[in-house]
FIRO-596457 format. One record per residue (C-alpha): residue number from 0; residue in one letter; chain; x, z, y. Coordinates in nm, 4 decimals, padded with zeros to 6 digits, always signed. Each point is the difference from the previous one (the first is absolute). Layout:
N
SEKOL  NUM  A  A  X  Z  Y .
...
This chain:
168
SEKOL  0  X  A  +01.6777  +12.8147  -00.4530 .
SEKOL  1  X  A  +00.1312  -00.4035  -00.0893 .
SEKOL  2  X  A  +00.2339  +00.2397  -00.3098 .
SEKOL  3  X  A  -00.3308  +00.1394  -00.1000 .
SEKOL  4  X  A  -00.1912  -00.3210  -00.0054 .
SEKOL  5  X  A  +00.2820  -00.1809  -00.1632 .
SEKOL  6  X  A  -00.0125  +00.2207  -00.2588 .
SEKOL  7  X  A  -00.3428  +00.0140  -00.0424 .
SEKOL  8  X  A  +00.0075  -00.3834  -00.0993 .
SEKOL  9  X  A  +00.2936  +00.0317  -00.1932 .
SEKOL  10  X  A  -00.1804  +00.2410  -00.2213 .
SEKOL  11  X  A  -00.3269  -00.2352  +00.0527 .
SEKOL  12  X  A  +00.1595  -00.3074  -00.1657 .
SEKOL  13  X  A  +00.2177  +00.1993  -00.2942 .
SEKOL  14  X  A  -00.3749  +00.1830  -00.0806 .
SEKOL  15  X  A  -00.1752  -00.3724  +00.0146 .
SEKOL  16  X  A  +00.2862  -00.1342  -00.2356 .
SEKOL  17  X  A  +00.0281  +00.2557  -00.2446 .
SEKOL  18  X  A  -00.3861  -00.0414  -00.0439 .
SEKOL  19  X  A  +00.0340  -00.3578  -00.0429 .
SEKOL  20  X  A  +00.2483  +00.0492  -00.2707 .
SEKOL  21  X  A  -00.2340  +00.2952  -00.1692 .
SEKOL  22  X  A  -00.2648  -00.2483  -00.0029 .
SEKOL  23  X  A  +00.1914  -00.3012  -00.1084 .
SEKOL  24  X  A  +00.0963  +00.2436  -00.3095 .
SEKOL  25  X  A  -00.3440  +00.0982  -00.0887 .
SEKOL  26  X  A  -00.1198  -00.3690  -00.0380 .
SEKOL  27  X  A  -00.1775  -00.0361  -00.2976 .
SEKOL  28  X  A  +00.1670  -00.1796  -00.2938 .
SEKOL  29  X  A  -00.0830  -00.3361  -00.0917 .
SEKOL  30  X  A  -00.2314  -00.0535  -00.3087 .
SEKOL  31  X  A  +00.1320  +00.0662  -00.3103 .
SEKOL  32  X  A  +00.2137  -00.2653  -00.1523 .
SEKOL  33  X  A  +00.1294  -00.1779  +00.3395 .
SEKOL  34  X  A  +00.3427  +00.0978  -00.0049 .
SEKOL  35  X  A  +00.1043  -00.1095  -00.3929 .
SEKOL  36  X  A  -00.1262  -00.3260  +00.1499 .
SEKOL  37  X  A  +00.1828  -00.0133  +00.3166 .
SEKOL  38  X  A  +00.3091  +00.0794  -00.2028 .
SEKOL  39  X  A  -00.0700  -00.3628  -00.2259 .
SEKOL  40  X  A  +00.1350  -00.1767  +00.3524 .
SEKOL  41  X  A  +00.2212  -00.2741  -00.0762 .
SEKOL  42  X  A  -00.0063  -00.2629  -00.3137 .
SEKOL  43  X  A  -00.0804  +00.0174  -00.2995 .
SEKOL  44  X  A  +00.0537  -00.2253  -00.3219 .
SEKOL  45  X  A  -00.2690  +00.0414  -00.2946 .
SEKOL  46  X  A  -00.2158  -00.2275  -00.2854 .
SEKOL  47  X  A  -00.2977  -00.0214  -00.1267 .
SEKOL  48  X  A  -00.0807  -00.1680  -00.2940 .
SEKOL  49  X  A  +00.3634  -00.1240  -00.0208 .
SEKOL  50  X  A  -00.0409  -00.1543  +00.2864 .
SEKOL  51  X  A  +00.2485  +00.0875  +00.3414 .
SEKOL  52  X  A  -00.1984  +00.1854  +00.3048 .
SEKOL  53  X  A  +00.0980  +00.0757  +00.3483 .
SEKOL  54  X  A  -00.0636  +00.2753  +00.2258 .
SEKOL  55  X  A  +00.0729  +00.1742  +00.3182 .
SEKOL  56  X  A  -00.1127  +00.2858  +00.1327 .
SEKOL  57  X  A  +00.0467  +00.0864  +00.3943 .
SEKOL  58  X  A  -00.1187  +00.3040  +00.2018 .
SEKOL  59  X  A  -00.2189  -00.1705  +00.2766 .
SEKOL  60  X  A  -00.2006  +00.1171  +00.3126 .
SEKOL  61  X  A  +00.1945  +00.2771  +00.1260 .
SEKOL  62  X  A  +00.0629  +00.1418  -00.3424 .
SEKOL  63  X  A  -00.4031  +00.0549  -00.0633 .
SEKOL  64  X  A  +00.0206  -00.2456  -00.2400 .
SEKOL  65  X  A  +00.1659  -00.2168  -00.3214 .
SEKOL  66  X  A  -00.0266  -00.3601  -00.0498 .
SEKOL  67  X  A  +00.0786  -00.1619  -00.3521 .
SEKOL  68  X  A  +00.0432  -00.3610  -00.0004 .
SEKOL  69  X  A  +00.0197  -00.1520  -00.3656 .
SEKOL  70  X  A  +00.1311  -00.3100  -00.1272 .
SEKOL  71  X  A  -00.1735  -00.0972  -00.3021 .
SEKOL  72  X  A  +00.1552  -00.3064  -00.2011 .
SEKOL  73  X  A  -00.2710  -00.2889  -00.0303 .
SEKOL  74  X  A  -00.2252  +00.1826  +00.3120 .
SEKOL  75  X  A  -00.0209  +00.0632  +00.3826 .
SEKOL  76  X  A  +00.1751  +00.2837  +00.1645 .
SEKOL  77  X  A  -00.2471  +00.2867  -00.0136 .
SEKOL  78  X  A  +00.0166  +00.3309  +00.2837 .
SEKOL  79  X  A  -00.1034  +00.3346  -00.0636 .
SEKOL  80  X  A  -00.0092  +00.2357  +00.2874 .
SEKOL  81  X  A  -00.0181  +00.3453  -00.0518 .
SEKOL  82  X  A  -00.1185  +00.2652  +00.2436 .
SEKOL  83  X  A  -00.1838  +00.3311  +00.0564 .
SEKOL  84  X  A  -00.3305  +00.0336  +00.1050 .
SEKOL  85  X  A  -00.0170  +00.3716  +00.0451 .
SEKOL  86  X  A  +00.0764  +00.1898  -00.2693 .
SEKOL  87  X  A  -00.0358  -00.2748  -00.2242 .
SEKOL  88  X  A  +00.2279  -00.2829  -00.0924 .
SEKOL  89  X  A  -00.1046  -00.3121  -00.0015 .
SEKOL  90  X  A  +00.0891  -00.3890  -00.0347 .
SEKOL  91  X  A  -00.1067  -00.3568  +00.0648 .
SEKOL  92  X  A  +00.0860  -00.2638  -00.2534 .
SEKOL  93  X  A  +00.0127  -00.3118  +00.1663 .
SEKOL  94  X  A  -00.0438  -00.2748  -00.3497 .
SEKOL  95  X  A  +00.1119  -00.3003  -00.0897 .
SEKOL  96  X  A  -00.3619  -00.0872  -00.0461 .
SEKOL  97  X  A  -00.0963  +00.0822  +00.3279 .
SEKOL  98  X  A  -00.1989  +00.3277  +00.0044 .
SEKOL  99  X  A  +00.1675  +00.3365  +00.0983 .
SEKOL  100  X  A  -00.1252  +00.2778  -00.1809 .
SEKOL  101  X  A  +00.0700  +00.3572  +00.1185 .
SEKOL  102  X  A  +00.0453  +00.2863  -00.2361 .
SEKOL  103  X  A  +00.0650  +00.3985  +00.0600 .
SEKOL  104  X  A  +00.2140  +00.1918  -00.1944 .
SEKOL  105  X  A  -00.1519  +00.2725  -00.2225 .
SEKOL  106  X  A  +00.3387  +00.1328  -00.1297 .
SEKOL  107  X  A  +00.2949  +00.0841  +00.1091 .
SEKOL  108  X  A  +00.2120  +00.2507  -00.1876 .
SEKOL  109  X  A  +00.3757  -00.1056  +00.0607 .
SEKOL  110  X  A  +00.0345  -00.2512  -00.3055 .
SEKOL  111  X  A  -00.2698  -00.2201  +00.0451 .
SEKOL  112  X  A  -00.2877  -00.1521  +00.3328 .
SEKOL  113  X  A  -00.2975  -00.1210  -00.1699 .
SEKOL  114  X  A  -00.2000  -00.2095  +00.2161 .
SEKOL  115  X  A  -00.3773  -00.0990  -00.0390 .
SEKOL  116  X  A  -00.2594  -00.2455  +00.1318 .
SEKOL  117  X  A  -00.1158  +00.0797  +00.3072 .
SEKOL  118  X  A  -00.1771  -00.2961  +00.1048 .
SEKOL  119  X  A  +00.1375  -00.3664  +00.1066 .
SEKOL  120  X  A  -00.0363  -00.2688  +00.2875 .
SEKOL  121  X  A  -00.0336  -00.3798  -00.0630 .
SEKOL  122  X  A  -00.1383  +00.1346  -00.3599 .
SEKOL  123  X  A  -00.3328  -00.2341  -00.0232 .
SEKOL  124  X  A  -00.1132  +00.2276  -00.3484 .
SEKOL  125  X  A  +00.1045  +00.3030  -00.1632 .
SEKOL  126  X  A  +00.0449  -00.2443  -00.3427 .
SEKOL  127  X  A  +00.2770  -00.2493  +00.1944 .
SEKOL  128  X  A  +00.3491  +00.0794  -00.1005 .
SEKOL  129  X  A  +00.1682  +00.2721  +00.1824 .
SEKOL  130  X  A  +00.2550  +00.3001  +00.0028 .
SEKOL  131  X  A  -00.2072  +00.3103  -00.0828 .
SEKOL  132  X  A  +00.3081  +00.2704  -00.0642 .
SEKOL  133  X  A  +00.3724  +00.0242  +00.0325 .
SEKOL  134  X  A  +00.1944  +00.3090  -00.1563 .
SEKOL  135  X  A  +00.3621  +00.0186  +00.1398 .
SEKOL  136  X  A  +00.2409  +00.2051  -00.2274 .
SEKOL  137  X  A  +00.2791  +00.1325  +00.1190 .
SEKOL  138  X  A  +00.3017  -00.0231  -00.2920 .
SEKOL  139  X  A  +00.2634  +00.1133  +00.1959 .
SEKOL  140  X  A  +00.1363  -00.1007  +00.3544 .
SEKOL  141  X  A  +00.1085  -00.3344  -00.0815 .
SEKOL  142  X  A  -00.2808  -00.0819  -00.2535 .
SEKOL  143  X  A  -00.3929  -00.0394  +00.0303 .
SEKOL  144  X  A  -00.2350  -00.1601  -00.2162 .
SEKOL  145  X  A  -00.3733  -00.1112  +00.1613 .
SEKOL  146  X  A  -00.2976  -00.0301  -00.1709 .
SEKOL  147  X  A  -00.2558  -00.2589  +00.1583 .
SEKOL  148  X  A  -00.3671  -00.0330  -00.1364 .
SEKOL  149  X  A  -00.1547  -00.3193  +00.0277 .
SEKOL  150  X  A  -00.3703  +00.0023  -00.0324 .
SEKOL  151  X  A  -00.2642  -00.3278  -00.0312 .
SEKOL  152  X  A  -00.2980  -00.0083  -00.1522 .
SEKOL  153  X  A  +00.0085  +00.3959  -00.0837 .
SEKOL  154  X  A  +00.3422  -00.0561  -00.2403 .
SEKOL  155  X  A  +00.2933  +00.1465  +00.1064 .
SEKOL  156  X  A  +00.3374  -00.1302  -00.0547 .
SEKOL  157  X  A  +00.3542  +00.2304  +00.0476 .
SEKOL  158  X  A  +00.2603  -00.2023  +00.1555 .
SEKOL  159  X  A  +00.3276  +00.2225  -00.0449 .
SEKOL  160  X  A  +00.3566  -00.0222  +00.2050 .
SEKOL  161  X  A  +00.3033  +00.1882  -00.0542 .
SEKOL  162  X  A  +00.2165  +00.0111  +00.3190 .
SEKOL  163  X  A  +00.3678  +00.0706  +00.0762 .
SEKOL  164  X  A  +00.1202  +00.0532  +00.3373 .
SEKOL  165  X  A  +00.2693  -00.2378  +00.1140 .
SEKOL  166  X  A  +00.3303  +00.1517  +00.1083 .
SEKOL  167  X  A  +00.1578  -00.1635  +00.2868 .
């Protein structure tokens, strides 16, 4: 009878664990786009406008989600954090000028994330000067170039960086 019962859990737990597995398997994929931008971890050297730029990507939060912390010549630091909501990938811009717009990407197709407005916080008016879109393009695996739109006053301005991944 104890044989029987012994192997009655043994079978119990093996059944329990191969479902766990199964299910861990069928999780659903993050949104598209997340992984190229977990694969930017590390440093990266760029310009824009002639001008020297700083950035570093890290996977954060349990690998849910990718922080991008940019040096700017002449500027405060600046974070991005980006992250799923859903099926949807999203990010918070946290600005030099002290609002923090969020914006959902629209396209993803393997070369390039284009993000757009969303909506922002610490944003007094739609007309003060903000981030209102950011296309990432993927070059290759060591290069990246980012496209940020700056909007005030309904004109938009195109602030462009070309990236090269540091090698250690």
């Amino acid at each position: 009878m104890k044989v029987w019962k012994g192997c009655f859990v043994y079978a119990a737990v093996l059944m329990l664990s191969a479902g766990f597995g199964l299910a861990q398997s069928k999780a659903p994929a993050g949104p598209a786009g997340m992984d190229q931008l977990k694969s930017l971890a590390g440093n990266w050297e760029g310009e824009e406008e002639g001008k020297v730029v700083h950035a570093t990507y890290k996977v954060i939060s349990s690998n849910t989600a990718v922080m991008e912390i940019l040096n700017p010549p002449d500027e405060h630091d600046m974070v991005t954090v980006f992250y799923p909501d859903g099926s949807h990938l999203m990010m918070t811009h946290y600005c030099a000028t002290g609002n923090q717009p969020r914006m959902r990407a629209g396209t993803a197709n393997g070369k390039e994330i284009q993000f757009r407005f969303v909506d922002a916080t610490n944003l007094p008016s739609s007309s003060d000067g903000h981030m209102s879109g950011l296309v990432i393009q993927f070059d290759d695996a060591d290069h990246i170039t980012e496209r940020w739109t700056w909007r005030q006053n309904g004109q938009d301005a195109v602030h462009v960086f070309h990236y090269r991944r540091v090698k250690s």
